[in-house]
PALO-141043 format. One record per residue (C-alpha): x negated, y, z; residue in one letter. Coordinates in steps of 0.001 Angstrom, whole numbers, plus 500000, padded with zeros to 6 digits. Each point is the difference from the previous one (the first is absolute). Layout:
REM PALO-141043
XYZA...
//
This chain:
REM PALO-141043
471961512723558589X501001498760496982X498047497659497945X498561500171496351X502176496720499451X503024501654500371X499249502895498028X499969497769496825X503292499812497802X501520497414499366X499303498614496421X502478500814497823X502363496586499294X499439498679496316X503573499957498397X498496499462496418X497543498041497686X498377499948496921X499220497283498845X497513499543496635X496944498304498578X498458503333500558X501561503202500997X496804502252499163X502317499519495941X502716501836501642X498473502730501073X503255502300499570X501922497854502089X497402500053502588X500642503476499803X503718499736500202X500265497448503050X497608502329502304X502620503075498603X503077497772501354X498638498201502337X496645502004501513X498152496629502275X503369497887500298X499001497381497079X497825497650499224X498001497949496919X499952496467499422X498725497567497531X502396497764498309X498706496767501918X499862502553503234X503066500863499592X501310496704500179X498281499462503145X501087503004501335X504019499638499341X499972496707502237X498298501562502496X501971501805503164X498851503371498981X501850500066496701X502771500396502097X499792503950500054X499782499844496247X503018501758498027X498818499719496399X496689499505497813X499133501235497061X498517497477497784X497774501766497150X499008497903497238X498501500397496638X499234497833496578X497138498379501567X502226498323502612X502170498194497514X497891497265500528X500886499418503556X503411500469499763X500751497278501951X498494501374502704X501538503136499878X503678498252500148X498874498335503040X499005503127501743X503641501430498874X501897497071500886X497862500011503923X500965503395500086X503951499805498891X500151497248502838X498890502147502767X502663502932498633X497243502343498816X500942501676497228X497401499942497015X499277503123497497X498254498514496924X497637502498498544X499125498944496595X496731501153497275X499975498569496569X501753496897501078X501854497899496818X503885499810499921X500094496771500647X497271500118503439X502388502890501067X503147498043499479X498911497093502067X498696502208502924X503468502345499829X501943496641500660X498682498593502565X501432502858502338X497925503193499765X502335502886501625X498639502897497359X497988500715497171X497035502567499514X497757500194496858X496085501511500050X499101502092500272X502938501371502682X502401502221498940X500144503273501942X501799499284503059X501062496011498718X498200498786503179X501852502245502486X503312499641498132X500059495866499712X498783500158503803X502928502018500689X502100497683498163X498800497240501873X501215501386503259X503441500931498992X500392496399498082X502253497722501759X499245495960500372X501983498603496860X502180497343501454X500064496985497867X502853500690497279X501051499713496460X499262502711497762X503225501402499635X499840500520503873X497509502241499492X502233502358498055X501182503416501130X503413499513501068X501406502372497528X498284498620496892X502260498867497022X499804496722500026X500044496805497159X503226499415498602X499419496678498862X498392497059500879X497187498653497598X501834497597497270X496684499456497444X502399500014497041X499161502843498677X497143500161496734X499779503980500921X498296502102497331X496387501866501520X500113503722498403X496450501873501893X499351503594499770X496965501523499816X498888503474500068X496688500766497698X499141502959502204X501045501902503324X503493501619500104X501710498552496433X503281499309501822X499106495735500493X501566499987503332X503218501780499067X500538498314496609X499769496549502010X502193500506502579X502744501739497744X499967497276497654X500535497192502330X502947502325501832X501085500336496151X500088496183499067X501126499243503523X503246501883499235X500752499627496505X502719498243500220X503106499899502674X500908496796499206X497099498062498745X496642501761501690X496791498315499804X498018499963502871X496679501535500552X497076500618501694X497246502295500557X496661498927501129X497851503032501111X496402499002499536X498378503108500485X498475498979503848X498392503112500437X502753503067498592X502811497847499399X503372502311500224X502699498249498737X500936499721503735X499889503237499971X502430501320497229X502934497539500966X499345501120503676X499169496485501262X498334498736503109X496873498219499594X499802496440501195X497424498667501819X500842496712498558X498721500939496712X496292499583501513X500513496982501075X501597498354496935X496477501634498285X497576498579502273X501419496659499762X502280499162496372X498923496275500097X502026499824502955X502478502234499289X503222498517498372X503190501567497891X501659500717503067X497456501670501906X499323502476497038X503539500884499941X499774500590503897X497449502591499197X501732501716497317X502659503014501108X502444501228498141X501450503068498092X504061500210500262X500268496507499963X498830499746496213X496349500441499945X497638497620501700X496491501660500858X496766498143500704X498425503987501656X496360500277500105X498395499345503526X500619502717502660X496129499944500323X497995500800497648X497878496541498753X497153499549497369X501401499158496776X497930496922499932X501393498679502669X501834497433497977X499173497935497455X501264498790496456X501711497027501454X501702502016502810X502013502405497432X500368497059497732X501808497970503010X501708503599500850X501532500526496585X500481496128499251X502708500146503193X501158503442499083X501281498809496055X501363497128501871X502162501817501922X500892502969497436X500966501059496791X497648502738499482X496760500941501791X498303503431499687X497017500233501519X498151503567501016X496226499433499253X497026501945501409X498478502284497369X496926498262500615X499087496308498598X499265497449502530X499249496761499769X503411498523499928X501250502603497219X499230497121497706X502466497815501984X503379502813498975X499023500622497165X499611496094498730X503878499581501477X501093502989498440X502285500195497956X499910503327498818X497038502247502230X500645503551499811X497475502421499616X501140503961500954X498175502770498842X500367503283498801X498812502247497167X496509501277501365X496611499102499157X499616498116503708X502518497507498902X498628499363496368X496505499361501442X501531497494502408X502005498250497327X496767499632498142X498315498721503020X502814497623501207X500463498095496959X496061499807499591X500001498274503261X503111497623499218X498322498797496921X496314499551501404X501336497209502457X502765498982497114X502949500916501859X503482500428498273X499868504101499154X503144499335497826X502127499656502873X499555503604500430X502587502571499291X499393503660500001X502228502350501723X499423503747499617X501459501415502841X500777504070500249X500218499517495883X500538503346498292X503604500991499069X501364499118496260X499939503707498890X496162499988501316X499043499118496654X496472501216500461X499277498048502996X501891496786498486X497220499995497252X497353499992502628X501658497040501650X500385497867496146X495808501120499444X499565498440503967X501542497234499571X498328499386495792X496648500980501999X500658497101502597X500661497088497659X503492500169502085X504157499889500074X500824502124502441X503677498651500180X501588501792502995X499836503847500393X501486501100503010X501039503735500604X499033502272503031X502506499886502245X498620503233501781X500878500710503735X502595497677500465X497554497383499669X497917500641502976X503286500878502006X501113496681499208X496864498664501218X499509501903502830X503781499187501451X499551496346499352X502749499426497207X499878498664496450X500652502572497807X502812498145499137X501538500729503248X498816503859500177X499503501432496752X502133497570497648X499450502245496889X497075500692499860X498489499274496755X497194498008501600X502383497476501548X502105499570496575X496964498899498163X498944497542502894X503610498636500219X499831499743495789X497151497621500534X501587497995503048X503124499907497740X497712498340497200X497738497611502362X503384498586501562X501611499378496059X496775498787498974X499567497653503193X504002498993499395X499063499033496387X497147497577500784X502042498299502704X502621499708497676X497714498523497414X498703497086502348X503173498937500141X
//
């Protein structure tokens, strides 16, 4: 007969943690562990947790997920300690962060922490960064460049620092003003102006989150690029380049992160050290800026030397001209470094809609001082294959005014070298 003992299943192993102050403030990912998991995890206290990871029985573990909120930045230390205990036993760590500063999340990304999740959970982010965590492979100890896809354009120089490189940001003042396509055709423009005697350029794509400059030169994403952002103090000249790629051997590209990371991520001082090595190493340095205004906006635009502001002739991007230059001047930041550029302008025999754009501008306080035409269709082809325009649609009327203005930066640039002389 058998007995009521053996009747009994076995208890399900625990393969996962949490690990909080209190779980009972994550309620959705309470929610989300039994949905992945059903009874195979556990919860732990930050000091149990400790405990527990020395113990034999953390041995079964495969990865935690360490929740932690804007309370907890007080005990910081602690929280390293229980990601450092947990990195030495080769458990993997998911950081699950709510209302934490910049700065607290910085710290807590470097110290190892496999993936990222903000709070409340994203639909599905829990199953897809445990996912992610099972098809990662161990990194083996290696330089950045290592990390590279073996196919990826790489550097074709090595870092010299004698370079004084002039910082040119774009910025779009609202959603879908052509910022991401006037950057990278400039630098493409400037980077072959010349046969003989190019310049050479950058592009830094700053927008973390929907950066796509990657994107319209066709150009892998390097995982490097995180890693130079988590840690600039550490990072020097050469390991930038190393995380740049490149497009047809002319254009170096610094491409926003394959993942997508909080904006705030960095601070002041890590674009400042960022573009200090980049006009080191290059003549000119465009850099694609999120439409929204961080924290380290103020950093770009106080290198600038010329900060372009896109926008186009609708009421949207008048109200946010208003609004952005309100903003510069409340915290008395240098709003003259702005220059306007209408983009989709109206055609010359338009005359109707060219006096609307003279009344926007008189209405603004403003020069706009660059009107750009539509290029129509080709434009998003271009895009969408990866190219310049230069290099799919070369006249288009769109990429004759943009190579006009590279034509006049690169003379103008030419003329104040020549004058320090």
């Amino acid at each position: 007969m058998t007995s009521v003992a053996t009747l009994q299943p076995e208890p399900a192993p625990i393969i996962a943690c949490t690990i909080s102050r209190d779980v009972q403030n994550f309620d959705l990912l309470i929610d989300d562990m039994e949905l992945e998991l059903g009874e195979s995890w556990g919860d732990l206290s930050f000091e149990d947790a400790l405990l527990f990871l020395g113990q034999p029985e953390a041995a079964a573990l495969e990865f935690v997920v360490l929740a932690a909120d804007g309370e907890d930045e007080t005990n910081l230390d602690g929280i390293a300690a229980v990601i450092r205990a947990a990195k030495e036993r080769g458990v993997k760590v998911i950081l699950v962060a709510n209302q934490i500063s910049p700065i607290a999340l910085h710290q807590l990304l470097r110290l190892g922490a496999d993936d990222f999740l903000p709070y409340p959970l994203p639909e599905g982010g829990l199953r897809e960064s445990i996912a992610k965590l099972k098809h990662k492979p161990e990194p083996a100890p290696a330089p950045a460049q290592a990390m590279v896809p073996a196919n990826a354009p790489a550097p074709t120089f090595k870092a010299t620092g004698d370079r004084d490189g002039v910082l040119l940001p774009v910025h779009g003042l609202a959603g879908g003003v052509g910022a991401t396509t006037f950057a990278t055709n400039l630098a493409w423009e400037l980077a072959t102006i010349s046969k003989t005697d190019a310049p050479r350029v950058c592009i830094l794509d700053l927008d973390f989150q929907y950066g796509s400059v990657a994107t319209y030169l066709d150009l892998p994403r390097r995982e490097a690029v995180f890693e130079v952002l988590q840690d600039t103090a550490n990072t020097d000249s050469e390991a930038f380049l190393q995380s740049m790629v490149t497009f047809n051997e002319k254009l170096h590209v610094f491409t926003a992160p394959a993942e997508m990371i909080p904006l705030e991520l960095v601070t002041g001082e890590d674009i400042s050290r960022l573009i200090a090595m980049a006009e080191a190493n290059f003549d000119f340095v465009i850099v694609d800026m999120p439409s929204t205004v961080v924290s380290w906006t103020e950093a770009v635009l106080s290198r600038a030397h010329v900060y372009f502001a896109l926008l186009e002739l609708d009421l949207r991007s008048a109200q946010n001209v208003l609004r952005m230059v309100r903003a510069l001047k409340s915290e008395d930041l240098p709003f003259e470094k702005l220059r306007y550029v209408l983009n989709r302008a109206p055609k010359f025999t338009e005359l109707s809609a060219r006096g609307r754009v003279k009344r926007m501008a008189e209405s603004l306080d403003i020069d706009i001082e660059v009107q750009l035409p539509d290029g129509g269709h080709q434009i998003t082809q271009a895009n969408d294959h990866g190219l310049p325009i230069a290099e799919s649609a070369a006249k288009n009327p769109l990429r004759k005014e943009i190579n006009k203005l590279a034509k006049s930066l690169f003379d103008l640039n030419k003329a104040v070298e020549a004058g320090k002389k």
